[in-house]
C-alpha positions in Angstrom: 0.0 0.0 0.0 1.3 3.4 -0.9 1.2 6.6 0.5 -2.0 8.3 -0.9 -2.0 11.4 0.5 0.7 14.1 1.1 1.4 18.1 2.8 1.9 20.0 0.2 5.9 20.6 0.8 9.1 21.0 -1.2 11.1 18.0 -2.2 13.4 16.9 0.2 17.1 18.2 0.1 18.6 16.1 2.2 18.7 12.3 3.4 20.0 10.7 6.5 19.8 6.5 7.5 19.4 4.6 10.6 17.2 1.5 11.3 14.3 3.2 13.5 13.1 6.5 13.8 11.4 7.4 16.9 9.2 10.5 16.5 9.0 12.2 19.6 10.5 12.4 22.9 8.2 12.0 25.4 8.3 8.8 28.0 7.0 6.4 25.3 9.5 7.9 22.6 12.6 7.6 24.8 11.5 4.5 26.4 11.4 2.9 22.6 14.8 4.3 21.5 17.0 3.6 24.8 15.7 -0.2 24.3 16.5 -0.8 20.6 19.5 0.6 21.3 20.7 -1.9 23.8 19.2 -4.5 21.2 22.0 -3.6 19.1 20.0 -1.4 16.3 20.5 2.0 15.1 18.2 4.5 16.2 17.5 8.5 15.9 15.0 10.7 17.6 13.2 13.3 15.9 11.7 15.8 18.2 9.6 18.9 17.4 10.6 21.1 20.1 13.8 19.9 22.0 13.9 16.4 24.1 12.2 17.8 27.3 9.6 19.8 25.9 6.9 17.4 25.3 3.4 15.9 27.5 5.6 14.0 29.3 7.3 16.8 31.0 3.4 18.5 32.5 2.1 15.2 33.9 2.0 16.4 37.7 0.2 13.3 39.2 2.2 10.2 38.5 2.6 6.6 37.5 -0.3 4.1 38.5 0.8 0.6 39.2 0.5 -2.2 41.3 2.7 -1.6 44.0 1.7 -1.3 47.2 0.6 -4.0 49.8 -2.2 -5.6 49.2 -2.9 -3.8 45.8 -2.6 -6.4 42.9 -2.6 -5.9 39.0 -6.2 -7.8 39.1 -7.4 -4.6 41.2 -5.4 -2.4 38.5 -7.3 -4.0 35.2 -10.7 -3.9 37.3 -10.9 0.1 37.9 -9.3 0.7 34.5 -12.2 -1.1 32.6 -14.3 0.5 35.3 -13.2 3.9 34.3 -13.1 2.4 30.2 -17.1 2.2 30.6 -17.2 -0.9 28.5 -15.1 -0.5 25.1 -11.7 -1.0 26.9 -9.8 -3.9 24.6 -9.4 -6.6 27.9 -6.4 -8.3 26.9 -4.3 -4.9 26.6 -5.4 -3.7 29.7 -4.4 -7.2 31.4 -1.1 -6.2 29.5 -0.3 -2.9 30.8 -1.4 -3.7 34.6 0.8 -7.4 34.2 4.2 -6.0 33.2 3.3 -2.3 34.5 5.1 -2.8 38.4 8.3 -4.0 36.5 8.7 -1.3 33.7 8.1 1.4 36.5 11.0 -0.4 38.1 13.1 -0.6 35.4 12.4 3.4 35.0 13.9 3.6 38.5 16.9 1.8 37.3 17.1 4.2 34.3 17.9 7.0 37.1 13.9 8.2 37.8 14.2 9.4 41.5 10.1 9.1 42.9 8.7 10.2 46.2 9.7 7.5 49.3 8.9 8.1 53.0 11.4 8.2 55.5 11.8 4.5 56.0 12.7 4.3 52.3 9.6 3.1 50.6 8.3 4.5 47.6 5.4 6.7 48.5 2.1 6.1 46.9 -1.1 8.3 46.2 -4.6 7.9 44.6 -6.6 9.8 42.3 -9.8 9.5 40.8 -10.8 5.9 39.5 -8.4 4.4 41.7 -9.4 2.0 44.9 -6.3 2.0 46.1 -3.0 4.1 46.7 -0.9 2.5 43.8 -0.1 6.3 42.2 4.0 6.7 42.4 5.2 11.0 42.0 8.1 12.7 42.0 8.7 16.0 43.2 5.3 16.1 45.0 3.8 17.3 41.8 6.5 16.6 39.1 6.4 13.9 38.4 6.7 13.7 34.8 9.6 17.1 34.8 11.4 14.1 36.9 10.8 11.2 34.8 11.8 13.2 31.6 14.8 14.3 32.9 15.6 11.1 33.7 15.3 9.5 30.1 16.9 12.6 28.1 20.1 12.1 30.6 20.0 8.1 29.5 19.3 9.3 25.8 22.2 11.6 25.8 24.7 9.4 27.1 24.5 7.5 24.3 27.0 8.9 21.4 25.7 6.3 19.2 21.7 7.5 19.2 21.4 9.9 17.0 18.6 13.3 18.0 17.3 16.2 16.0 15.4 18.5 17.6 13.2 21.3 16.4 11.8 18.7 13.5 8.4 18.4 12.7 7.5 15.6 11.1 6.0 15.7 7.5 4.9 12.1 6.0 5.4 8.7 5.9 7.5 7.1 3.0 7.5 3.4 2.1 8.8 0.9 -0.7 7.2 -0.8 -3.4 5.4 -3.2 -1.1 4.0 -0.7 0.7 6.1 -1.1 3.8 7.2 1.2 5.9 10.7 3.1 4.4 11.1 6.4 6.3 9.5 9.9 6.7 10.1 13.5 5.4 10.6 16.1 8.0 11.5 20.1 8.2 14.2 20.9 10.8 13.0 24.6 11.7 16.8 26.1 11.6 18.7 24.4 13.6 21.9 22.0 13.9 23.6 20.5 10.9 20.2 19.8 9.1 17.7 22.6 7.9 14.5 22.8 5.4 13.1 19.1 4.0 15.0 16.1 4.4 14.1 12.5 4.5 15.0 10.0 6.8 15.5 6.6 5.4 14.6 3.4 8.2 13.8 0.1 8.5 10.7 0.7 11.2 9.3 3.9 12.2 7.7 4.7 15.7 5.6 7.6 16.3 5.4 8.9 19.8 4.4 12.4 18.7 1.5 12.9 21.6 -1.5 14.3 21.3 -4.3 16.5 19.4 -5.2 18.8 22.4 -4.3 21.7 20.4 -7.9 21.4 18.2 -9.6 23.0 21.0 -9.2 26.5 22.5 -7.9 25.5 26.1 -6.5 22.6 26.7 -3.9 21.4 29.8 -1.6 20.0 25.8 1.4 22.1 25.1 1.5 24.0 21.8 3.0 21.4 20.0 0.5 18.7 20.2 -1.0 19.4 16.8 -2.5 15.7 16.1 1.0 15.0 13.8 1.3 11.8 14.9 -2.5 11.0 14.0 -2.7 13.0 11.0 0.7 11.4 9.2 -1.2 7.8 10.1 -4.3 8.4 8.2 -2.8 10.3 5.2 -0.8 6.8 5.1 -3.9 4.5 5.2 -3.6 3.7 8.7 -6.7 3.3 10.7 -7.6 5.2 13.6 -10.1 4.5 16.4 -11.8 6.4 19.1 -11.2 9.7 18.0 -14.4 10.6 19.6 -13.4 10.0 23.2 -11.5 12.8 24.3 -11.3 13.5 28.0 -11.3 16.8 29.3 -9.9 17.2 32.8 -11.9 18.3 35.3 -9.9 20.6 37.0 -8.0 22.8 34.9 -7.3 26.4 36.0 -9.4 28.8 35.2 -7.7 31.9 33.5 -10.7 33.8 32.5 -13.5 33.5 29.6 -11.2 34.8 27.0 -8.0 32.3 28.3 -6.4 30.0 25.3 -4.0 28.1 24.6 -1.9 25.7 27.3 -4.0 26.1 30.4 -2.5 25.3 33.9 -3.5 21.7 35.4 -4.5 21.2 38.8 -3.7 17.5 39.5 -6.3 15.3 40.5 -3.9 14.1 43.3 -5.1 17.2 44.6 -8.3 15.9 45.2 -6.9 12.5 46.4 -5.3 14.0 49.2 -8.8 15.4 49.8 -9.7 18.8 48.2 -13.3 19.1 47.7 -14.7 20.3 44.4 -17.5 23.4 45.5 -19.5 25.8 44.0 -19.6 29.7 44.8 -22.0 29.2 47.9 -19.2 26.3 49.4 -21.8 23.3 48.2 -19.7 20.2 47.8 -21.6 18.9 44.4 -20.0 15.7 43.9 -21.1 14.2 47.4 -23.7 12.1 46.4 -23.1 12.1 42.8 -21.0 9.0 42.8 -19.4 7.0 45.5 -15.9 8.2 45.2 -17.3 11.6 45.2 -14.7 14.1 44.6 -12.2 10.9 42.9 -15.1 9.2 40.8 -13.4 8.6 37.2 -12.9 12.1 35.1 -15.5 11.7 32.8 -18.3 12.2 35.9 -16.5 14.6 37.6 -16.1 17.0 34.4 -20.1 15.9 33.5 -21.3 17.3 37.2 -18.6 20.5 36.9 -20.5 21.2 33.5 -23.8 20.5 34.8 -23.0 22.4 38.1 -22.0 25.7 36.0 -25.4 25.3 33.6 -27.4 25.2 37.0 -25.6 28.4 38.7 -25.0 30.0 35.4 -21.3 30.6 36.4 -18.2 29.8 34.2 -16.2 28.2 36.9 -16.5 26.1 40.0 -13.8 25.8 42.7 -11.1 23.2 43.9 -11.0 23.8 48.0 -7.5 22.6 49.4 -7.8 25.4 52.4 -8.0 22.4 55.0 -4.4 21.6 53.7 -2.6 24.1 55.2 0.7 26.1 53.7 2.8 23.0 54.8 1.2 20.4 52.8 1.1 22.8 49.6 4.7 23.9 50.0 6.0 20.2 50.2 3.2 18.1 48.3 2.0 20.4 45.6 4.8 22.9 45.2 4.4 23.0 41.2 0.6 23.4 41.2 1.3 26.2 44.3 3.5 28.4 42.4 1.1 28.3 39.1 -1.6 29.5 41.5 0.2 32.2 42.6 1.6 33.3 39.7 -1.7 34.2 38.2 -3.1 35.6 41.7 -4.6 32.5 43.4 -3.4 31.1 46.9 -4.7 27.9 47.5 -3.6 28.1 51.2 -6.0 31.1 51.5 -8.5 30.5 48.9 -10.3 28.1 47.0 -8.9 27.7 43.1 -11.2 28.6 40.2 -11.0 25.6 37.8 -13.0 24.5 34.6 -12.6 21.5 32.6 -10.2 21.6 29.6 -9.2 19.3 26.7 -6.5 16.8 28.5 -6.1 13.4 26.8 -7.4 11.9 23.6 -8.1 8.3 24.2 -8.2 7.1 20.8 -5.4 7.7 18.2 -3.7 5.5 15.5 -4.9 2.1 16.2 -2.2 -0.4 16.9 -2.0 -4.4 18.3 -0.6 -4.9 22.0 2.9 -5.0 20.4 2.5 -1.3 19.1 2.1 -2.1 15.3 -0.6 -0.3 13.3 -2.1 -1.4 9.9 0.6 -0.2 8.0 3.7 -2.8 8.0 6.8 -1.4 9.6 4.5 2.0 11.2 4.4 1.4 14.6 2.8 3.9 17.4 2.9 4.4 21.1 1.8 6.9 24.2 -1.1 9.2 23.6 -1.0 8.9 19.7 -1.8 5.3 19.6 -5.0 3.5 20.6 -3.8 0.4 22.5 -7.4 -0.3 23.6 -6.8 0.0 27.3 -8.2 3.6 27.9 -12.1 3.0 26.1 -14.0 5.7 26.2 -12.3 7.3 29.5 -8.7 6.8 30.8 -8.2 6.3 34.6 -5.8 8.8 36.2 -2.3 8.1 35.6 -2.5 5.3 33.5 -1.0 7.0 30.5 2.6 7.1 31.7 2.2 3.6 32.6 0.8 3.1 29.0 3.7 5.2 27.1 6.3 3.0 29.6 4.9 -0.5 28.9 4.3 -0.3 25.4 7.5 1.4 24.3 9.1 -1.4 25.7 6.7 -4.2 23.5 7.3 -2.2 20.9 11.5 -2.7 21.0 11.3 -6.3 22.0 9.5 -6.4 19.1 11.9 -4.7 16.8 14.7 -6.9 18.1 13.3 -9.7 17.9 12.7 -9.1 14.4 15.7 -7.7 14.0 16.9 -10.8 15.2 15.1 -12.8 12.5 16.3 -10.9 9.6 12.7 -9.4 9.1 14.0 -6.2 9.4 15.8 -5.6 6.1 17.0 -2.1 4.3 13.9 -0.6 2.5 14.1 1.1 -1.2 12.0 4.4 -1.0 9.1 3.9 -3.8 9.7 7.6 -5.2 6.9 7.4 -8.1 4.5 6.4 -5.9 5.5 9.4 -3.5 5.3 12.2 -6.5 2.2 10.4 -7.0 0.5 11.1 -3.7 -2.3 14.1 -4.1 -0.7 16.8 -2.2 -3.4 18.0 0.5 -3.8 21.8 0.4 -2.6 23.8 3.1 -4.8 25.8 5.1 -3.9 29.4 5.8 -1.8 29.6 9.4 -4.6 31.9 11.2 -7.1 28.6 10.3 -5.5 27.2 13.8 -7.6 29.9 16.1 -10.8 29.6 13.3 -10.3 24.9 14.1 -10.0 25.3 17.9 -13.2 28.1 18.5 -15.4 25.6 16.6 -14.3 22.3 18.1 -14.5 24.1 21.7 -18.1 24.9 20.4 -19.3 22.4 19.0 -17.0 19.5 19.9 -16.5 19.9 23.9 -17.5 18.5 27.1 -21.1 19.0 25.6 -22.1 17.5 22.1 -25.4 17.3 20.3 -26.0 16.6 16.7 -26.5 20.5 15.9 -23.3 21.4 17.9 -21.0 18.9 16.1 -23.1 19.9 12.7 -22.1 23.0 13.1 -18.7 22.4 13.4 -18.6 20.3 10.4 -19.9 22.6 8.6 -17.0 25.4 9.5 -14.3 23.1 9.3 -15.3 21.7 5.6 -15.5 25.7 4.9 -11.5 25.8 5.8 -11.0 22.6 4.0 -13.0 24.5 0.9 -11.1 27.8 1.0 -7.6 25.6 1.2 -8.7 23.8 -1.8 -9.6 27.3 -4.0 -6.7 28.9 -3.2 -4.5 26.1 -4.3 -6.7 25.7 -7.5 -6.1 29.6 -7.8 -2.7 28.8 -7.3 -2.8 31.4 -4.6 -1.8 28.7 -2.2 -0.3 29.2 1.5 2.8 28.8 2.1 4.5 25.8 3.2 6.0 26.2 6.2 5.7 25.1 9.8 2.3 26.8 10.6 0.5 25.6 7.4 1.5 22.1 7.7 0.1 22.2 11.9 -3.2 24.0 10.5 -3.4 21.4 7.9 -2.8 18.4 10.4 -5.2 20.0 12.9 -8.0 20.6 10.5 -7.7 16.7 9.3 -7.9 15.4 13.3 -10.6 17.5 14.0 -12.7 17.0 11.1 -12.4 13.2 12.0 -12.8 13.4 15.5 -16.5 15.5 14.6 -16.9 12.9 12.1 -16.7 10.1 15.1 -18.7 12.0 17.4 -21.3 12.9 15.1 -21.8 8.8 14.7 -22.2 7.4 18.0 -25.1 8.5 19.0 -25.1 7.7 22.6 -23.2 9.5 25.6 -20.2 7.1 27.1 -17.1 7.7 29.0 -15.2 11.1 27.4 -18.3 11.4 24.5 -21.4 13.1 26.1 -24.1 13.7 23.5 -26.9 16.0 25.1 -29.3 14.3 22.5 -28.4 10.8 23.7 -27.8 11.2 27.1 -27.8 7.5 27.5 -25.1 5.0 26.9 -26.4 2.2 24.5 -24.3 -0.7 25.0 -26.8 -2.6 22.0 -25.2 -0.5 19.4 -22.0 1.3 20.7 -20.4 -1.1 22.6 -17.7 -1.2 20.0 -15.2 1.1 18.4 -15.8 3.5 15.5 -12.4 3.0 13.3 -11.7 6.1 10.9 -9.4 5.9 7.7 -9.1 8.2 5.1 -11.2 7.6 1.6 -9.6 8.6 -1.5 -11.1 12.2 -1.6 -9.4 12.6 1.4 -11.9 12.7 3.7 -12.0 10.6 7.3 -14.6 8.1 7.2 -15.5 6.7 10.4 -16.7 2.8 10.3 -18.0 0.4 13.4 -16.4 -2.2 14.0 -18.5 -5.4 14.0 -19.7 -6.6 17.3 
């Protein structure tokens, strides 16, 4: 199969070799290259910002695993699905729970430095979802500053692994068969590379994070422009669950007119026992569910929303008051600071907080060893859909995800590798120049994507709402298309080829929602307010058709 569709780019100037090509340098990204490294293969990261400035780096709460006494990985798998709400793939789950306490151990050996009390032990926390204490942290609120700083040190003591940073990766190149081959990619100016080049491998992972960028605020950084998701389906891979995106409940509010990366305020927050309340002090969630304050997100950011239609307010409030300066300083010191720095004191006052666009549970769709439809294109972390978030992902579970199946994904390399299934690959250039080049959308189209998917694609769906946005997003997709016809096109460069990549996730993520017609996990249709587990207990796959357009299937039940 070859690659069908294309950004419209220049050809590329340049061309570089290795066996693998990780792109992105998150947990899952690092986790992948620092393993098929020690299995003896050739390896090179391609980052889009540099190697620490990815969603690894913001994840405040932690790692959840089966470690403590008493907690087993049986207890693990059963809140998961719990939190899944029913389309959670079983078997991957039972996957990331099983080998979960060992790869967090082996990221200890790597040099990740968590939380222990004073007789040595690591410490452990819950969050929402959770029955019991089995979340591991780092810095009382760091933990994922400490776990990428752990991995970028391994990375760069390795002379051999070869990094370029400030890359954004273009599209997918493969051989005759229609195997994987390689990727174009623009370095933005910097190093020993610049402009177009192609990078010519054996396997190629992507670990580029995720699309939180299509909406206006969002706890994503500003590179998390759906690449990952976008290169997949332009290759004829098939994503899944686009339509489950969770928004986390408690995100700090910055004002009506706030965009962009807003900041997070860790649901360990509430484990250590904030309450959620409205203006008047009300503790809404008591009753609501019987983990209350820590049921699983997608009922606490339902009851927030509900909460703020009833009062007509645009906020609620997070009350840690109880905890006392202490317990912020040396527990939450990150989330403390971020208060302050925009006015709040959480030892004084409660915090304002809203949900916001967190983590997309779907992605490229991939098997339990990482591998996606297209031979040799393998995918990991929040870009891939393992199958063991469903429709909702439990707290801290996509660390753990990023960690386990970074390290499948290797052992799977090397054992190919090992086999001699990993030969060189020629690059099938006709069928490359042959690829319809997608228009690119004008760079300002970024703001225009993310006020109509926060409209009409948010916490709060209905058939009108996600029509709506449809309708604006095919008008983009329209104008793109007449200016290139006009040959007035946009230029290519690196904020024509994000708008491009971000209209393409969106439009198929409105195209999911708009199908299931039901309300489940991180998809709440105010039409179908009920979950229907006769007709939606089952995925909604997406590829692209040959017009270009996402297409969203069910799978068979």
């Amino acid at each position: 199969m070859s690659v069908t569709h294309r950004l419209t780019a220049p050809a590329p100037g340049w061309t570089a070799t290795t066996d693998v090509v990780v792109v992105g340098s998150g947990i899952a990204g690092l986790t992948v290259a620092l393993n098929v490294r020690k299995a003896g293969l050739r390896a090179m990261v391609v980052t889009k910002a540099v190697l620490d400035e990815g969603s690894t780096r913001w994840a405040q709460g932690g790692i959840a695993a089966a470690l403590g006494e008493g907690d087993t990985p049986e207890q693990h798998l059963d809140d998961t699905l719990v939190a899944g709400a029913g389309v959670c793939d079983e078997e991957a789950v039972r996957t990331l729970v099983t080998e979960g306490p060992d790869a967090v151990r082996r990221l200890i050996a790597v040099g990740a430095a968590f939380d222990r009390g004073e007789d040595g032990e690591i410490l452990l926390t819950r969050e929402g979802g959770h029955h019991r204490h089995r979340i591991v942290h780092a810095g009382g609120d760091a933990t994922g500053a400490e776990v990428s700083r752990a991995l970028v040190a391994a990375v760069r003591s390795d002379p051999d692994l070869e990094l370029i940073e400030h890359a954004l990766v273009l599209d997918l190149l493969t051989d005759a068969a229609g195997h994987t081959a390689g990727l174009t990619l623009h370095v933005m100016g910097e190093g020993q590379r610049d402009g177009v080049g192609a990078v010519r491998a054996r396997a190629v992972v992507l670990a580029t994070g995720g699309l939180g960028q299509v909406f206006s605020a969002t706890t994503n950084p500003a590179v998390s422009t759906g690449d990952g998701v976008a290169l997949a389906l332009r290759a004829g891979a098939a994503a899944a669950d686009l339509e489950f995106v969770q928004f986390h409940p408690t995100v700090l509010w910055l004002g009506a007119d706030a965009a962009g990366q807003q900041p997070l305020v860790s649901e360990a927050v509430r484990g250590e026992g904030a309450h959620l309340v409205d203006a008047d002090g009300v503790r809404f969630m008591v009753g609501q569910h019987e983990l209350a304050e820590l049921a699983p997100r997608d009922i606490v950011a339902k009851a927030i929303t509900r909460r703020m239609q009833e009062k007509g307010a645009d906020h609620m409030y997070l009350d840690g008051r109880h905890f006392g300066a202490e317990m912020w300083e040396h527990r939450f010191p990150t989330i403390l600071a971020s208060c302050r720095s925009h006015g709040i004191d959480p030892v004084t006052e409660p915090i304002p907080i809203a949900p916001a666009s967190h983590h997309a549970a779907g992605g490229v769709r991939t098997d339990r060893h990482g591998r996606t439809s297209v031979p040799g294109l393998y995918a990991c972390g929040e870009v891939a859909c393992t199958g063991v978030h469903g429709a909702n992902r439990l707290a801290s579970n996509s660390l753990l995800e990023g960690l386990v199946f970074a390290e499948r994904i290797a052992a799977d390399l090397a054992e190919r590798h090992a086999a001699g299934e990993l030969p060189e690959r020629t690059v099938d250039v006709a069928a490359a120049q042959a690829a319809v080049a997608v228009p690119l959308p004008a760079s300002e189209s970024r703001a225009e994507i993310q006020r109509l998917m926060s409209r009409g694609a948010g916490v709060l769906r209905s058939a009108a709402s996600l029509a709506d946005a449809a309708a604006g997003l095919a008008l983009l997709a329209e104008q793109a298309r007449s200016h290139m016809a006009e040959e007035k096109p946009a230029d290519p460069r690196v904020e024509t080829w994000e708008a491009a990549n971000l209209l393409l996730v969106a439009t198929a993520l409105v195209a999911a929602a708009a199908q299931r017609e039901e309300t489940r996990g991180g998809h709440w249709r105010e039409d179908f307010p009920e979950r229907d587990d006769a007709h939606w207990r089952r995925h909604l796959i997406t590829t692209l058709a040959a017009s270009g357009d996402p297409v969203s299937t069910p799978e068979e039940q």
